[in-house]
mmCIF file of the N, C-alpha and C atoms, coordinates in Angstrom:
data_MODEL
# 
_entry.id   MODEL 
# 
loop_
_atom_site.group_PDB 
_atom_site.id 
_atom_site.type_symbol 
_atom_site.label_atom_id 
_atom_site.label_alt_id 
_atom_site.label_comp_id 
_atom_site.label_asym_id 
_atom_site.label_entity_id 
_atom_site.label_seq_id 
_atom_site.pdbx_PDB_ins_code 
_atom_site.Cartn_x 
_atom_site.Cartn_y 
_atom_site.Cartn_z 
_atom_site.occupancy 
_atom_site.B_iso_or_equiv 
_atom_site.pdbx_formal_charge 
_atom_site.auth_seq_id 
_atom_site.auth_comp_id 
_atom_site.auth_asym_id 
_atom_site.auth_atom_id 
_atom_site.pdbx_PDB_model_num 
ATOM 1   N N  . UNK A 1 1  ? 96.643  104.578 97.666  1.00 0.00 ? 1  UNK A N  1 
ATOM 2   C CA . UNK A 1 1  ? 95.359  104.036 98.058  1.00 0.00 ? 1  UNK A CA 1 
ATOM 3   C C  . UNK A 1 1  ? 95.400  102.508 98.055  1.00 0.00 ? 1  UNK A C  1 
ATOM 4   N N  . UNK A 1 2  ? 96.435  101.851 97.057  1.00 0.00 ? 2  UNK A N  1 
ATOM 5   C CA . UNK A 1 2  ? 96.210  100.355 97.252  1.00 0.00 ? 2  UNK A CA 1 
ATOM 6   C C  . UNK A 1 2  ? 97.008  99.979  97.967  1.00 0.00 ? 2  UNK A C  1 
ATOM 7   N N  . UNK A 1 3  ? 97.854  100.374 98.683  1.00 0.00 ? 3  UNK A N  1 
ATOM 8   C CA . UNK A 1 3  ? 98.999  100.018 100.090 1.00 0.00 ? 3  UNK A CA 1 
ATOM 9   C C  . UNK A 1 3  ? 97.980  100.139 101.053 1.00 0.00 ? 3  UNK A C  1 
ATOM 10  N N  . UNK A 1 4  ? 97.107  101.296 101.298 1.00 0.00 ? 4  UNK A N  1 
ATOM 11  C CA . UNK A 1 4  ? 96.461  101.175 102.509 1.00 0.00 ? 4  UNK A CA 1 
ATOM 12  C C  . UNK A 1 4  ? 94.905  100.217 102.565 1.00 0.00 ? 4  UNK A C  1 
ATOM 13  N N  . UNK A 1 5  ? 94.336  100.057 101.140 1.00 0.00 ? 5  UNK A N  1 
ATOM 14  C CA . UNK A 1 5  ? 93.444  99.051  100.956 1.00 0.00 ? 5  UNK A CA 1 
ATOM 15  C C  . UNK A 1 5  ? 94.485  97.446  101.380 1.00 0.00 ? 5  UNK A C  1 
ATOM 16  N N  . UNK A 1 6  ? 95.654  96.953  100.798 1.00 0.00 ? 6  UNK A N  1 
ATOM 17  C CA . UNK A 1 6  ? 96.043  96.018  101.510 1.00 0.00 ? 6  UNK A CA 1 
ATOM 18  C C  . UNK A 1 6  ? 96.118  95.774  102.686 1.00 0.00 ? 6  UNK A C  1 
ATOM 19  N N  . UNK A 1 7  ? 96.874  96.637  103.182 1.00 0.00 ? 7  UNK A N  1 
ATOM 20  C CA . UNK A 1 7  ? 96.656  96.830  104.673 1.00 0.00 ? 7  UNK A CA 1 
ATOM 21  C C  . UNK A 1 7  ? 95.557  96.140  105.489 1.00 0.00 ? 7  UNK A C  1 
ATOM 22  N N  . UNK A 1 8  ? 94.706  97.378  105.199 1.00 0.00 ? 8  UNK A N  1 
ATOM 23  C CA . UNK A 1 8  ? 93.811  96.902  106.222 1.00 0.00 ? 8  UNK A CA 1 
ATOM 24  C C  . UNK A 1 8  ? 92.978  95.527  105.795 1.00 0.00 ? 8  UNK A C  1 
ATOM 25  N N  . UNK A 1 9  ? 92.891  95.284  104.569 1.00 0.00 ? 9  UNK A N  1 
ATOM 26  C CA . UNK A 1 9  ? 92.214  93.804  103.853 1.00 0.00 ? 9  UNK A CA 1 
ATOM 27  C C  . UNK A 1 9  ? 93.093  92.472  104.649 1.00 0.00 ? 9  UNK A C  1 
ATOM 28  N N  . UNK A 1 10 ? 94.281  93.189  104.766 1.00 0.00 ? 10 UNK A N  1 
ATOM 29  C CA . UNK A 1 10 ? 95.584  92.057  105.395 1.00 0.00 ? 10 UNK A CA 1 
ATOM 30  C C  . UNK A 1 10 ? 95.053  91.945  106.799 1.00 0.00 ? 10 UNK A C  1 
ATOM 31  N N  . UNK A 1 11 ? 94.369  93.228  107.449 1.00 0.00 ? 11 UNK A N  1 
ATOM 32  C CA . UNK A 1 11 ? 94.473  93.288  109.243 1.00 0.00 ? 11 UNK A CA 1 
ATOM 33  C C  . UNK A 1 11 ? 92.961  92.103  109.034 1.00 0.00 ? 11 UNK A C  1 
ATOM 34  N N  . UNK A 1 12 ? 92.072  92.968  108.172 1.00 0.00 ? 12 UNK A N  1 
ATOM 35  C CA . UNK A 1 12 ? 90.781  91.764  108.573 1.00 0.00 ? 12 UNK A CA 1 
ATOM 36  C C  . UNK A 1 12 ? 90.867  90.235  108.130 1.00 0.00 ? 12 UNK A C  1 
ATOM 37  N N  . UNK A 1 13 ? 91.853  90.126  107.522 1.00 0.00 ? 13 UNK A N  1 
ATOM 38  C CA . UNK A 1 13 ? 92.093  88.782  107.076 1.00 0.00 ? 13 UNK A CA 1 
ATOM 39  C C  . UNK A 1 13 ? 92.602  87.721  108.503 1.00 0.00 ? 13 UNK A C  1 
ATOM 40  N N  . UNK A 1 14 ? 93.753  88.575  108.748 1.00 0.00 ? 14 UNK A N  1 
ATOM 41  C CA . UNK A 1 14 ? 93.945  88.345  110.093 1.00 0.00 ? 14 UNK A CA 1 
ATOM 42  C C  . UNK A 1 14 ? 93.018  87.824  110.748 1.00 0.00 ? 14 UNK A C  1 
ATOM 43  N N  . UNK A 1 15 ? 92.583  88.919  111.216 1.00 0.00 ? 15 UNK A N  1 
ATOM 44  C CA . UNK A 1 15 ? 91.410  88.835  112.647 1.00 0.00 ? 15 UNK A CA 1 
ATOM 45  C C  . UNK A 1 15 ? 90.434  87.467  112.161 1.00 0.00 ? 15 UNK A C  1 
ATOM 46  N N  . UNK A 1 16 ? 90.204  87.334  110.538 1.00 0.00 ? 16 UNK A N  1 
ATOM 47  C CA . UNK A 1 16 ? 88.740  86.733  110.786 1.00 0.00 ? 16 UNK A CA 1 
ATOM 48  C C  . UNK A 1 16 ? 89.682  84.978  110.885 1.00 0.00 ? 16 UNK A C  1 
ATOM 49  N N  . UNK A 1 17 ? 90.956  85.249  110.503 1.00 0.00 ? 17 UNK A N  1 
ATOM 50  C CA . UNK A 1 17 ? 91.481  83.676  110.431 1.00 0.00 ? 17 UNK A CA 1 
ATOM 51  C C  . UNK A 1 17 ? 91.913  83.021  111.573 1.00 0.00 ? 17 UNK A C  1 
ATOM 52  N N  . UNK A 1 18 ? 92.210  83.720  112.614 1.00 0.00 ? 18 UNK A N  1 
ATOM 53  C CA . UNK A 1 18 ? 93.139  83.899  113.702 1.00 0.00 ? 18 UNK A CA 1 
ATOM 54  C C  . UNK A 1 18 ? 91.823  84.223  114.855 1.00 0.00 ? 18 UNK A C  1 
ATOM 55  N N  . UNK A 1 19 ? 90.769  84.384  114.508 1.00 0.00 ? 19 UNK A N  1 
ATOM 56  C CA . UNK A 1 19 ? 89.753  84.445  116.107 1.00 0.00 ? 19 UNK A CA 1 
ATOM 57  C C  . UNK A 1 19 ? 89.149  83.345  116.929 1.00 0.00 ? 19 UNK A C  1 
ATOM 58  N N  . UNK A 1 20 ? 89.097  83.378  117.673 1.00 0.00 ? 20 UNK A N  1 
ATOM 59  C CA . UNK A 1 20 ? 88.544  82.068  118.582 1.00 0.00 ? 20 UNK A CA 1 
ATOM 60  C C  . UNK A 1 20 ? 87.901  82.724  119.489 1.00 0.00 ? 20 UNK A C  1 
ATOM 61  N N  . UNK A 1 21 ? 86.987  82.227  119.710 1.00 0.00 ? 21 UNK A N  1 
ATOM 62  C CA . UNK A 1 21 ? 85.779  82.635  121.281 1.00 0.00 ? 21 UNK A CA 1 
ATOM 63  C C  . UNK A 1 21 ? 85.909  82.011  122.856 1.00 0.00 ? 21 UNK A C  1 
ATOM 64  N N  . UNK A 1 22 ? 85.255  82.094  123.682 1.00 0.00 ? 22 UNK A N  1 
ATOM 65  C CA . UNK A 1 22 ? 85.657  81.704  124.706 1.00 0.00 ? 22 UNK A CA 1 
ATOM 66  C C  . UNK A 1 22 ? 86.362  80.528  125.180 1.00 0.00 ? 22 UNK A C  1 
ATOM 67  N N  . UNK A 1 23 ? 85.482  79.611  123.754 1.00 0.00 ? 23 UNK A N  1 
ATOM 68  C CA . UNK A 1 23 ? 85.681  78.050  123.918 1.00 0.00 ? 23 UNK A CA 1 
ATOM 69  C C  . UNK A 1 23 ? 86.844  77.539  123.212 1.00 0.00 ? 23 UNK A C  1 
ATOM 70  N N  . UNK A 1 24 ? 87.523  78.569  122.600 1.00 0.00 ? 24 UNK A N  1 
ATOM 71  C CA . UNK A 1 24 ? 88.400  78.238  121.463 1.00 0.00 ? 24 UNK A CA 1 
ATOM 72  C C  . UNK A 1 24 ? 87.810  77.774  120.128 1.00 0.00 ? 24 UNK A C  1 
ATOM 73  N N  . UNK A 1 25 ? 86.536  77.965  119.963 1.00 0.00 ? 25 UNK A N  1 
ATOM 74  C CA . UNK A 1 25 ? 85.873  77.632  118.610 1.00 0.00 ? 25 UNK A CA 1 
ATOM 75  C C  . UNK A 1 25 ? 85.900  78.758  117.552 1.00 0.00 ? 25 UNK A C  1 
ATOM 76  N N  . UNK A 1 26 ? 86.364  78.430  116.563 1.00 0.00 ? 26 UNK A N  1 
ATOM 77  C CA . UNK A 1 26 ? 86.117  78.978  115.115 1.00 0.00 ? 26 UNK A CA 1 
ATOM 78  C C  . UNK A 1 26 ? 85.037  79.499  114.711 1.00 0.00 ? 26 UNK A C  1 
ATOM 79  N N  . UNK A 1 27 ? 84.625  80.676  114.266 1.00 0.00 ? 27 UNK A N  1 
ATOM 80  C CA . UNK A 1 27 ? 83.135  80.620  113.839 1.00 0.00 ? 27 UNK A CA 1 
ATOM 81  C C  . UNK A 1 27 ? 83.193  80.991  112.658 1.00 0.00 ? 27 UNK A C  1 
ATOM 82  N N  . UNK A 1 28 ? 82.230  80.468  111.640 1.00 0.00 ? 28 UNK A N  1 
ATOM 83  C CA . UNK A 1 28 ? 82.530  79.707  110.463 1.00 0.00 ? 28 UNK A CA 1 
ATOM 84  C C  . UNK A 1 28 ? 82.215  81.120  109.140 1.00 0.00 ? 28 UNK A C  1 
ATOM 85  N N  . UNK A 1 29 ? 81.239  81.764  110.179 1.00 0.00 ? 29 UNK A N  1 
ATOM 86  C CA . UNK A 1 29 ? 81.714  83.518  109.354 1.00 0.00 ? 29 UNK A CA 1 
ATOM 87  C C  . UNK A 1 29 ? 82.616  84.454  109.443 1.00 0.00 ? 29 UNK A C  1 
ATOM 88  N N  . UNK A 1 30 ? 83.155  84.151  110.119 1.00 0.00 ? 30 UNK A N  1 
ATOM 89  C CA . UNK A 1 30 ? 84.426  85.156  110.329 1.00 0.00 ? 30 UNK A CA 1 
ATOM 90  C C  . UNK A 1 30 ? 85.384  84.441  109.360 1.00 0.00 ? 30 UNK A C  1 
ATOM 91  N N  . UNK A 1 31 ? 85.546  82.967  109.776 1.00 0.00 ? 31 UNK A N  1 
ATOM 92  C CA . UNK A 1 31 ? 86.349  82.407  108.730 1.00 0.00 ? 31 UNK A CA 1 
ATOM 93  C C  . UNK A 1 31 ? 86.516  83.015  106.792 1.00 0.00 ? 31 UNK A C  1 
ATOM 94  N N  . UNK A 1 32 ? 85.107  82.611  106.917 1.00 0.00 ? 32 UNK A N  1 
ATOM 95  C CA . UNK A 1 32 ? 84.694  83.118  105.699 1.00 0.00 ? 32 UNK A CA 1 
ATOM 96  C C  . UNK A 1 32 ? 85.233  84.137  104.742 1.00 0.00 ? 32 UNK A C  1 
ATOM 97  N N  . UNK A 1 33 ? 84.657  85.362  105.879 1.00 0.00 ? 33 UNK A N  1 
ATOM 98  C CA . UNK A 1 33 ? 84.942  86.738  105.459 1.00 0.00 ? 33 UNK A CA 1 
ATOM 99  C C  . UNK A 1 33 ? 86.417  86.802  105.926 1.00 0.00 ? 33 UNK A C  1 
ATOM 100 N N  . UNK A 1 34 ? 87.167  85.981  106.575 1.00 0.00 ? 34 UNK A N  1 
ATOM 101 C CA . UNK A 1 34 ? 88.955  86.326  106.684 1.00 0.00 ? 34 UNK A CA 1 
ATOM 102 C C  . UNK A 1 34 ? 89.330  85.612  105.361 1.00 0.00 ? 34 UNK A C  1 
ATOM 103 N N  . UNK A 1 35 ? 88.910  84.571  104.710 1.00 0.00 ? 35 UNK A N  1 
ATOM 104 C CA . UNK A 1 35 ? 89.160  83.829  103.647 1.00 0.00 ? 35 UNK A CA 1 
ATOM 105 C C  . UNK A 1 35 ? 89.401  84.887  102.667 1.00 0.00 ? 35 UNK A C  1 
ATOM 106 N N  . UNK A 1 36 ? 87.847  85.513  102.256 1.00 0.00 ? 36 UNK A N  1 
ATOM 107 C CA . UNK A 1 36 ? 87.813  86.397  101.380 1.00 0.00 ? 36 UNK A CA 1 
ATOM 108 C C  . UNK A 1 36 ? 88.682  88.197  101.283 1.00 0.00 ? 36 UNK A C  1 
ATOM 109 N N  . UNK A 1 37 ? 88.505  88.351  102.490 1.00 0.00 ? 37 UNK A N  1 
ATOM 110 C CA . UNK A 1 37 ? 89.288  89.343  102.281 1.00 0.00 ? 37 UNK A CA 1 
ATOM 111 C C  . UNK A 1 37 ? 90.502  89.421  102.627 1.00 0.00 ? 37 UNK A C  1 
ATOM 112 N N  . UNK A 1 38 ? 91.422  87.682  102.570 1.00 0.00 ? 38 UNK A N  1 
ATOM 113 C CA . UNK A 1 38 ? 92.716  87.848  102.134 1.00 0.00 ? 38 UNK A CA 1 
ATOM 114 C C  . UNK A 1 38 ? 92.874  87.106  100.540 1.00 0.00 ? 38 UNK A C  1 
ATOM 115 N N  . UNK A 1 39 ? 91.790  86.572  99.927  1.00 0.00 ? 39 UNK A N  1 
ATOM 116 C CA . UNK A 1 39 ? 91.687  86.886  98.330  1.00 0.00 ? 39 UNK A CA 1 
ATOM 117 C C  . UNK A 1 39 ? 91.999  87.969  97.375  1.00 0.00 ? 39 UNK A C  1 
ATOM 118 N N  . UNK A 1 40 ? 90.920  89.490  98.247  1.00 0.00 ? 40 UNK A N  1 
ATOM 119 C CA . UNK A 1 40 ? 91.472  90.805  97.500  1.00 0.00 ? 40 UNK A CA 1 
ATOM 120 C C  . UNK A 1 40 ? 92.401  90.951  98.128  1.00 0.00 ? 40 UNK A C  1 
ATOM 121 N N  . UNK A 1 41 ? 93.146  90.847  99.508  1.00 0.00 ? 41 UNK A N  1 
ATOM 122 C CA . UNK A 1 41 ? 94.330  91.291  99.455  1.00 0.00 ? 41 UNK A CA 1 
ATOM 123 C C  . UNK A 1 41 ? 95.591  90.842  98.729  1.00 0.00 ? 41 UNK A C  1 
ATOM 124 N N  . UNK A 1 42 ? 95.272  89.874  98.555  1.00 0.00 ? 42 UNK A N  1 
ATOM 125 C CA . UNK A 1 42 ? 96.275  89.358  97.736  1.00 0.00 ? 42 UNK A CA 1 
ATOM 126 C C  . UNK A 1 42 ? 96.568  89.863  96.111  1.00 0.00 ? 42 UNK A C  1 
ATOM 127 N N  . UNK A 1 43 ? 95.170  89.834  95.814  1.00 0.00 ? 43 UNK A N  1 
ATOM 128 C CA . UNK A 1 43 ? 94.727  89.912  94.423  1.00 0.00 ? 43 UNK A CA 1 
ATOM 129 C C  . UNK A 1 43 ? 95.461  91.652  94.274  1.00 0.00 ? 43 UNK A C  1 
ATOM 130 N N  . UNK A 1 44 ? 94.726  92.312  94.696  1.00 0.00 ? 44 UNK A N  1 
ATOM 131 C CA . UNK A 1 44 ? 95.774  93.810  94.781  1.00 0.00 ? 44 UNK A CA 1 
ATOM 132 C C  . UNK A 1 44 ? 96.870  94.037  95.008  1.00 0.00 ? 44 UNK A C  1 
ATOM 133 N N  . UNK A 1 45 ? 97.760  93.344  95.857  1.00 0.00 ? 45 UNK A N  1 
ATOM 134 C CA . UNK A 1 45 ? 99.079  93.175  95.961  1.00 0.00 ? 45 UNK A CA 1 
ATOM 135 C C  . UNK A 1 45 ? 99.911  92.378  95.057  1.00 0.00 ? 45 UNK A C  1 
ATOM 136 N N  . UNK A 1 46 ? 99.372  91.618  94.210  1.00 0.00 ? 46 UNK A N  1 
ATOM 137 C CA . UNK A 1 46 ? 100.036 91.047  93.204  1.00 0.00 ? 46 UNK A CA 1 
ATOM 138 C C  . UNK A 1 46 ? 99.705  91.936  91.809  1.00 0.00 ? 46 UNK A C  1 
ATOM 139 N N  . UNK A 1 47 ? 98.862  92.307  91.703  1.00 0.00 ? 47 UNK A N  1 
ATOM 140 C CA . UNK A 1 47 ? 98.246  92.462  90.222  1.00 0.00 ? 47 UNK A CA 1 
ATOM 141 C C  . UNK A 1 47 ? 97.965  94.424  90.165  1.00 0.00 ? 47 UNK A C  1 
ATOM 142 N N  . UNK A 1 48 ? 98.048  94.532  91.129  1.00 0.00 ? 48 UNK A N  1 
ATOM 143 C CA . UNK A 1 48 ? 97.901  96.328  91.166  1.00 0.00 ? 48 UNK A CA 1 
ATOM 144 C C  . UNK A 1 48 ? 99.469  96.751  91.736  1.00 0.00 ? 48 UNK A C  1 
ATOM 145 N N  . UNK A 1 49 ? 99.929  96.877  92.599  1.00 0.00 ? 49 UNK A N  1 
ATOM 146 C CA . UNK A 1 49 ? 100.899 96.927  93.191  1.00 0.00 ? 49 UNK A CA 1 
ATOM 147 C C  . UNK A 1 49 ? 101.975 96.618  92.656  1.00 0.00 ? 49 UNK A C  1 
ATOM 148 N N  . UNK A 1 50 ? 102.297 95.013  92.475  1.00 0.00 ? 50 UNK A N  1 
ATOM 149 C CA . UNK A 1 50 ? 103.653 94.341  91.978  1.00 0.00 ? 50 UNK A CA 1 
ATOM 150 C C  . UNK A 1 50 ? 103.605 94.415  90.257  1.00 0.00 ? 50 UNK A C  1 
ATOM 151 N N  . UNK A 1 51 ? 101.992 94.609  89.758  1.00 0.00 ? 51 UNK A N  1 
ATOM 152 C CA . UNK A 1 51 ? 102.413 94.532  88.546  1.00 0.00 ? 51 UNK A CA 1 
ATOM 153 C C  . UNK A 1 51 ? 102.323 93.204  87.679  1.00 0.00 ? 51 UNK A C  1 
ATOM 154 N N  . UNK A 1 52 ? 102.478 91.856  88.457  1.00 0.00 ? 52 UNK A N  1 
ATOM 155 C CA . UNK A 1 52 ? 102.321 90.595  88.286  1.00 0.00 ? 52 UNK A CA 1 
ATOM 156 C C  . UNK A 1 52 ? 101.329 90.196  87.412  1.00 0.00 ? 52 UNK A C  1 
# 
């Protein structure tokens, strides 16, 4: 369950860091929420997972 919670925490992290709109602008919630949910991904992959 915490391989596939990384996962996908990793895919939306992605998307929200990595999106741009027509204009090529950033929008500053997506940022946000890509910020944060590569926090828990991380946080689970180090500390659940690796053990760290």
């Amino acid at each position: 369950m915490d391989i596939f919670f990384v996962i996908i925490t990793a895919l939306i992290a992605w998307h929200g860091l990595t999106f741009r709109d027509a204009d090529g602008k950033k929008d500053f919630v997506r940022l946000l929420f890509g910020a944060i949910s590569l926090l828990f991904c991380l946080r689970v992959l180090f500390f659940d997972i690796l053990g760290g």
